[in-house]
Structures are given as structure tokens and as C-alpha cells.
N, C-alpha and C positions, 0 to 999 in steps of 0.2 A: 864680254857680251852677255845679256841674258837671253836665255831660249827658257820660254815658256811653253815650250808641248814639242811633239815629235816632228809635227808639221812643221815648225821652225828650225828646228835641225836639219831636216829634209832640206831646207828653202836653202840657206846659209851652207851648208857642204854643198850640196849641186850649185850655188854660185860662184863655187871658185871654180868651177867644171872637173869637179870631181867625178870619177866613174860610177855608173849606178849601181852596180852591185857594191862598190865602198861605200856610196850611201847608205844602203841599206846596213852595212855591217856596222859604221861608226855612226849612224844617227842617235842611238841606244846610249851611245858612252858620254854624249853631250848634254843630256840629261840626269841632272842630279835630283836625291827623294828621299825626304826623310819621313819615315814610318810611325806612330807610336803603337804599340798593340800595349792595353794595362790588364795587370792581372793573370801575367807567364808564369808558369810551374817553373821551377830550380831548371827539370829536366830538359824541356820546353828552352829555357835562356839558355843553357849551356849547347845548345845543339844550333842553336839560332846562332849563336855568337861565333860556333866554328867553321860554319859554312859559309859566313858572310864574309868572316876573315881569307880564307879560302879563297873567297872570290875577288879579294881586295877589298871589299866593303868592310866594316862596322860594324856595332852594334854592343853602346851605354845600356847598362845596366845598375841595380844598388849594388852596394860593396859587398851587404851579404848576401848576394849570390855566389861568391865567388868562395866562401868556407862555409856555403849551405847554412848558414842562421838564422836565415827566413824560409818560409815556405814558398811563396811568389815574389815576383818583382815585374815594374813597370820596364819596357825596352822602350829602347831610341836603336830604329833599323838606318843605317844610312848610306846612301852608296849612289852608284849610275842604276839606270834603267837596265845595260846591258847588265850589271854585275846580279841586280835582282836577278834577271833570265836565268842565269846561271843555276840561283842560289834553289828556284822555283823549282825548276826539275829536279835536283834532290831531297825538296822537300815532300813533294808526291809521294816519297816512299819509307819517311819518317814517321816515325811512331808519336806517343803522347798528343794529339791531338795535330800534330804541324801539316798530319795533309789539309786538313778544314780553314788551319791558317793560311798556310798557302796559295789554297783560291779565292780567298779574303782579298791576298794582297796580289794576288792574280790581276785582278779587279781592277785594285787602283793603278795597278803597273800599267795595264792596259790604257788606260783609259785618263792617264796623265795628262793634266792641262789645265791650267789656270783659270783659260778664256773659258764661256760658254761655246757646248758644242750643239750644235745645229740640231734642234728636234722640233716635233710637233705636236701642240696641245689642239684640243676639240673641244670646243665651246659650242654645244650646239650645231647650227651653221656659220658658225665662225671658227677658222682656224690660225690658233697663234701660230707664228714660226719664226720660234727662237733662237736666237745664234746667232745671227744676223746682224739684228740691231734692237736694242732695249724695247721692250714693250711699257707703254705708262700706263697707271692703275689710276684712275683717280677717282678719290675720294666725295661720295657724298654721305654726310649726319645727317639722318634724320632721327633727332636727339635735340632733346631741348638743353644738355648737358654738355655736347661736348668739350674737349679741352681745349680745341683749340678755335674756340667760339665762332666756327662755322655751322652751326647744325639749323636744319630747314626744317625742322618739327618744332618749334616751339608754340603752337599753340592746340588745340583740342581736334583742331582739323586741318590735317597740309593743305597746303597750296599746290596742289599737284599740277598746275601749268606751271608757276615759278620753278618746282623740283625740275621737269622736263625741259626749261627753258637755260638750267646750271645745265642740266646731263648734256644738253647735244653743244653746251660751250664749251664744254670739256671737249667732247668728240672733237668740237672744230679746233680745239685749242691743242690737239696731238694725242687723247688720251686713247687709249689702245681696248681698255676695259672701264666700266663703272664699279665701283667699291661701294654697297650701299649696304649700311647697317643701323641697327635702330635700338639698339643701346650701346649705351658709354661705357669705355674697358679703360678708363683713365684710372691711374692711381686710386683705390679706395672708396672704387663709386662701388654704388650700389645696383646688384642685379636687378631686372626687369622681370614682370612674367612671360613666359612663352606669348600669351594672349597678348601683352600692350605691345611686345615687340610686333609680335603679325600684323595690329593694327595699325602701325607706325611703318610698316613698311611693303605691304602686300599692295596696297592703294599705288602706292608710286613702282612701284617694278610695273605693275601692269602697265599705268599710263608711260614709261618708258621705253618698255617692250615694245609697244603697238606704235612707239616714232621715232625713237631713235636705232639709228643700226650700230650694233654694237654689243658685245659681249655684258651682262651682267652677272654682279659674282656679291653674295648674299652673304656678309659680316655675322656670322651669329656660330655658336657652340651648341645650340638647340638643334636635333634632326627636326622636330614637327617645323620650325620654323623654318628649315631649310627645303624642308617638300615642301610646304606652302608657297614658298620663294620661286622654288623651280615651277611649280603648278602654274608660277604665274609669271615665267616670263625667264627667270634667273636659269644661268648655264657655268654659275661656277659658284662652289663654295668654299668662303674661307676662314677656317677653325681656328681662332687665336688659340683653344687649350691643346691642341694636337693628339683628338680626340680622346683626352683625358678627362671630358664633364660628361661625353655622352658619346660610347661607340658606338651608339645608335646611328649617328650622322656618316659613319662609315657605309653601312647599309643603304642610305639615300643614294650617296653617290656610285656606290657602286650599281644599284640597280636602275640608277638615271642616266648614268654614263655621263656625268658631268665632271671637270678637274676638281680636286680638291687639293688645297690650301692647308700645309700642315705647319703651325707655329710652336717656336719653345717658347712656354711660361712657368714662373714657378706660383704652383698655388692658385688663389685666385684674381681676379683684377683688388678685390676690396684688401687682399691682405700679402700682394706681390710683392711689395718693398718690404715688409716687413721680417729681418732676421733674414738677411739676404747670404746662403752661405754657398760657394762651390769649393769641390775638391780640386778640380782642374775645369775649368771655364769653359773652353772651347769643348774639352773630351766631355764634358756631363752635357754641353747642347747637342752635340753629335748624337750622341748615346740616347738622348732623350729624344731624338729625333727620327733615329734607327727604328727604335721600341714605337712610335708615331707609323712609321712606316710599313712598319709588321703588322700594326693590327688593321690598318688599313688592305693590305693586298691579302692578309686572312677571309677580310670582307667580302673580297672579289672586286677592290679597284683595282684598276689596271697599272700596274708601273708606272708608262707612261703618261698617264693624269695625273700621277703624284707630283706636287711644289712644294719645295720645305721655306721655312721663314725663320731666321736665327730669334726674332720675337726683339728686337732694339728695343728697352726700355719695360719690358717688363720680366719682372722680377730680376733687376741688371742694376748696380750702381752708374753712376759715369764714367769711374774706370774701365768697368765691366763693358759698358758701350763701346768707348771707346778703342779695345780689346780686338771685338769682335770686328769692330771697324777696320784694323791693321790686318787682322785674321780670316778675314772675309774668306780667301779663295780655297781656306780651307773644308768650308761645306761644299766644296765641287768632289769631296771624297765619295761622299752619300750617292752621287750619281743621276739627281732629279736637278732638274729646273731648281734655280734657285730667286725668290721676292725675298727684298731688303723693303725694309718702313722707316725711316728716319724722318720724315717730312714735320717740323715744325715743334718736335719732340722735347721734352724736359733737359733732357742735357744739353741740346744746344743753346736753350735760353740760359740755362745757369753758365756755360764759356761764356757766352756774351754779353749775360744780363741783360736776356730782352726780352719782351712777352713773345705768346705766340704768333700775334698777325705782322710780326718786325722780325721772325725768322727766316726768310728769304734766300738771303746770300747765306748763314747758315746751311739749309736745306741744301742749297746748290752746293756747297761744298761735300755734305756728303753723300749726295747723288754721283755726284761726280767718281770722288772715291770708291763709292758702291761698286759701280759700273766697271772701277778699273780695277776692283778686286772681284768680279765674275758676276753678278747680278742680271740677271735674265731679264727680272721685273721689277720695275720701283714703284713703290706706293705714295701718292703725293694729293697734296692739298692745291699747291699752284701749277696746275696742268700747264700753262703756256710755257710759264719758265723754264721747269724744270725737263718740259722738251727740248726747248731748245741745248740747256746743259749737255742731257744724253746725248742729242747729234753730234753735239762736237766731242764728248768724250767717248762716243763709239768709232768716231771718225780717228781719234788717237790708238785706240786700244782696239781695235776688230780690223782684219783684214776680207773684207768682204767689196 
């Protein structure tokens, strides 16, 4: 059987009409978890590794740790949820750093679960509530550039009744929020200024704000463009750099009380592909995420309006994507909301060979996946469709 969180062992013992209190006692043992912590002192691995044994659990390590040859080494912790418990209270009273690790993995022990767990964002007067069932993001360009030649700015002045007249077909079409950003972060384009962006998109959030009902959430790495955003309408910001162009934008949000949007990238949109190197894939977007996370709640955002974004396709080969794709439910560690973006994106036209407006059933496939790997939010270009996808993939994968 799989059991994906506790709540499922709960369900599954008490259905064979198990007694409650052996619920409680073997719900813990039906859960298996594998840990990695990188960068353990000698001291640190050899203490980890004896109390995990101890408890019947595990715990890989290199070889030289085992005749001290190295000074650190990366673990692999492996075991049940209940053999962690175990392992957790005598680590409380371990030296070399293991009580700090300890409630690290306190954390995840706790808090085990593949699925999204049920919280609540503030947008304004709009509150998301996730857990549930998938929230849709979609996407408007206003961008004479985009990549995926949707963009509704292509000339000197929007049409801002056609912009308003996409945003509430979206609404109608399932979308839960508006994505609206006003330069291109495609491969190797080229930055905007603060000014053309404002002017490319402060016009249309206003006329949007004052008709559609509906969350808006301001695509830009800029803080002024992001208070200008909010000033006009926008109640959520989303940092493709994860506030690595400008901690300024940390400050907006937190003194706006608006969510933000934390994404991994490497580098910049114009030079992301270029010398594409990680050490460990998943642990360097985590890590780079964590570090996203900190200087945000440093800010004074609040935990809760934090959403991390693994960043699909940038600074990522299509292995790399694809990676992340199978790996997905391991950003439910980090403990925020989690938005996936795949919608219409370079890798799936290179599997397929097919431009971007023939990416469709692409997309829907990995919406789909997304959702079933823990995704809160998807970001999408074809609002109808890719609702209708989440329905039935929440309907598989969420018991609600």
C-alpha cells in the first residue's frame, strides 16, 4: 500500500477496526522518510548514525567518515516516523550541533505529507484556501515579447478594455488569480526599466481592479514597480529572482500585507541557461529557497504569505525539469504553499516538437503531474483547460 501522510495511516488502521489507542501507537511505523542533512561534521555522522541504528533506522553516509578522512560528509537518514520520535528525544540532549538539527527535522517529521495541507492566503479581500483543491494562476503579457506569443501590449498604447475583457475570461474560465506582468523573463531577453514596465502595466491592473473580482498578483522583481502595482489595485507579488535582484520588494510586501511569490533562478533571465551547473539539484533549489525565505520573514512578511516556486525552466536544462517534475513533493519540506509554472514552457516543446500555442496536452500533462506531486498553484496560459485537468486530478489525489 502507499500511505502518504499520517492522516492515511490513521484512515487505513482504524479500517480494519483497530483500537484507538493502537492507532495512535502504529500510525507512526507505517510511515517511512528519508532525510538528507549536507554538510555533517565526522562527530555529528557518527552520533546520527548510532541512534538511528538503535532505533532500527539508518543512516548512509561517505566511506570516509567511517576512518575520519574527511572532515564532513553528506547523510541519507532513513527509517519510520515512529523510529525518528525515538531518535528526536535523544537528540535534544546531543552536543556538536544535533539539538538545532533535531528541531530541523522535528519539522519535517511533524509535518509529513506529500499532499497539500490545508492553509490560508490573503489577497486583500480575497482569501485563498488551499488544500482543498488547486488554485489557477493565469497568466496575462502585457509584453510585446512574450514567448509564448500571448502578450496584449504590443503597441504604444493597451487596449485596456480587450486586457479586461482576457482577465474576467479567465475568471469565467476557472482562474482563481491574475498573473499580470509587463516584461519578458524568457531566455536571454532583455531587461525593461522600472518606468516602461509601470507603464505597461499600472493602466491595466487599475482598469481590472475596478471590474473584475479577483485576486491580482504583479510579475516583476522590481519593489517600485511592485508598490505602484499594489497602489493600484495588485494584492499579490510574484519574484521570479526570490528576492535576489532587489530586497527591497521584501519591504513592500511586508508593509502591504500582501503574499508573496518566492521563485528559484539562477542568475539572470538574459544569462539563466548559460553554464547551467548544480551540485545536487533539488538540495541547491531548496537551499536557495530557504535563503529566499529568510530574508523575506527578516522583512517582516509573515510565514504564512510566503509561496515558494521551484522556478521550471529557468536557469534548468530539460533534464533538470524534468527532475524536478518527478521530485516535486519534495518542496512540501520548506513548509509554504507551493506554485508550479510549466504552462506551454521550452521543454515541452522540445519532447514534442511543437511551438508554444500547440502546447496544450503537453501543459495538461504536467499540471496534472504537478498537482499529483503537491502543487497548491499552477500557473497557466489556457485557463479553461487546464481547469478542467486540476478538477479531475484533485478529484484523484485530494480527499476533501
Amino acid at each position: 500500500m502507499r500511505i502518504d501522510s499520517l492522516d492515511d495511516a490513521v484512515s487505513e488502521i482504524s479500517g480494519i477496526g483497530c483500537d484507538p489507542a493502537g492507532v495512535k501507537i502504529m500510525a507512526p511505523k507505517a510511515l517511512s522518510l528519508v532525510i538528507r542533512v549536507d554538510g555533517v561534521s565526522i562527530p555529528m555522522a557518527q552520533i546520527l548514525k548510532e541512534e538511528m541504528l538503535s532505533a532500527g533506522a539508518e543512516v548512509a553516509r561517505a566511506k570516509g567518515a567511517v576512518n575520519f578522512s574527511i572532515d564532513s560528509t553528506d547523510v541519507l537518514m532513513m527509517g519510520t516516523v515512529k523510529q525518528y520520535q525515538r531518535v528526536l528525544k535523544k537528540l535534544a540532549v546531543q552536543p556538536f550541533g544535533l539539538k538545532a538539527l533535531g528541531l530541523e527535522i522535528a519539522d519535517l517529521v511533524k509535518d509529513y505529507s506529500h499532499r497539500p495541507q490545508p492553509r490560508t492566503i490573503t489577497c486583500g479581500k480575497h482569501t485563498l484556501r488551499l488544500g482543498h483543491r488547486t488554485q489557477i494562476m493565469g497568466v496575462l503579457n502585457l509584453t510585446p515579447d512574450s514567448f509564448s506569443g500571448d502578450g496584449l501590449a504590443d503597441t504604444a498604447t493597451p487596449d485596456l478594455d480587450a486586457i479586461v475583457r482576457v482577465a474576467q475570461a479567465q475568471v469565467d474560465a476557472g482562474a482563481d488569480i491574475l498573473d499580470i506582468g509587463g516584461e519578458s523573463t524568457r531566455p536571454r531577453s532583455e531587461p525593461v526599466t522600472a518606468e516602461e514596465e509601470r507603464r505597461r502595466v499600472i493602466p491595466a491592473i487599475e482598469a481590472i481592479a475596478s471590474s473584475v473580482d479577483a485576486p491580482i498578483s504583479i510579475d516583476t522583481y522590481k519593489a517600485g514597480v511592485a508598490k505602484a502595482a499594489i497602489d493600484a489595485g495588485a494584492t499579490m507579488i510574484n519574484d521570479i529572482s526570490g528576492l535576489n535582484s532587489d530586497q527591497g520588494l521584501a519591504k513592500v510586501a511586508a508593509e502591504t500585507g500582501v503574499p508573496l511569490v518566492l521563485m528559484h533562478m539562477l542568475k539572470t533571465p538574459k544569462t539563466m541557461q548559460d553554464g547551467i551547473e548544480y551540485r545536487d539539484l533539488m538540495g541547491d533549489i531548496l537551499d536557495g529557497l530557504a535563503r529566499s525565505i529568510e530574508l523575506a520573514e527578516r522583512a517582516g512578511v509573515a510565514s504564512e504569505q510566503l509561496i515558494v516556486d521551484p522556478g521550471i525552466g529557468f536557469g534548468k536544462t530539460i533534464e533538470h525539469n524534468l527532475e524536478i517534475m518527478r521530485r516535486l513533493s519534495e518542496l512540501r519540506s520548506l513548509g509554504r504553499a507551493v506554485l508550479v509554472g510549466t504552462s506551454r514552457k521550452s521543454f515541452i516543446g522540445k519532447i514534442l516538437d511543437l511551438p508554444p500555442e500547440s502546447r496544450v496536452e503537453g501543459t495538461a500533462a504536467t499540471v496534472a503531474l504537478s498537482i499529483a506531486g503537491g502543487a497548491d498553484i499552477v500557473r497557466v496560459h489556457d485557463v479553461e483547460q487546464m481547469s478542467r485537468v486540476a478538477k479531475l486530478a484533485d478529484a484523484v489525489t485530494r480527499r476533501n
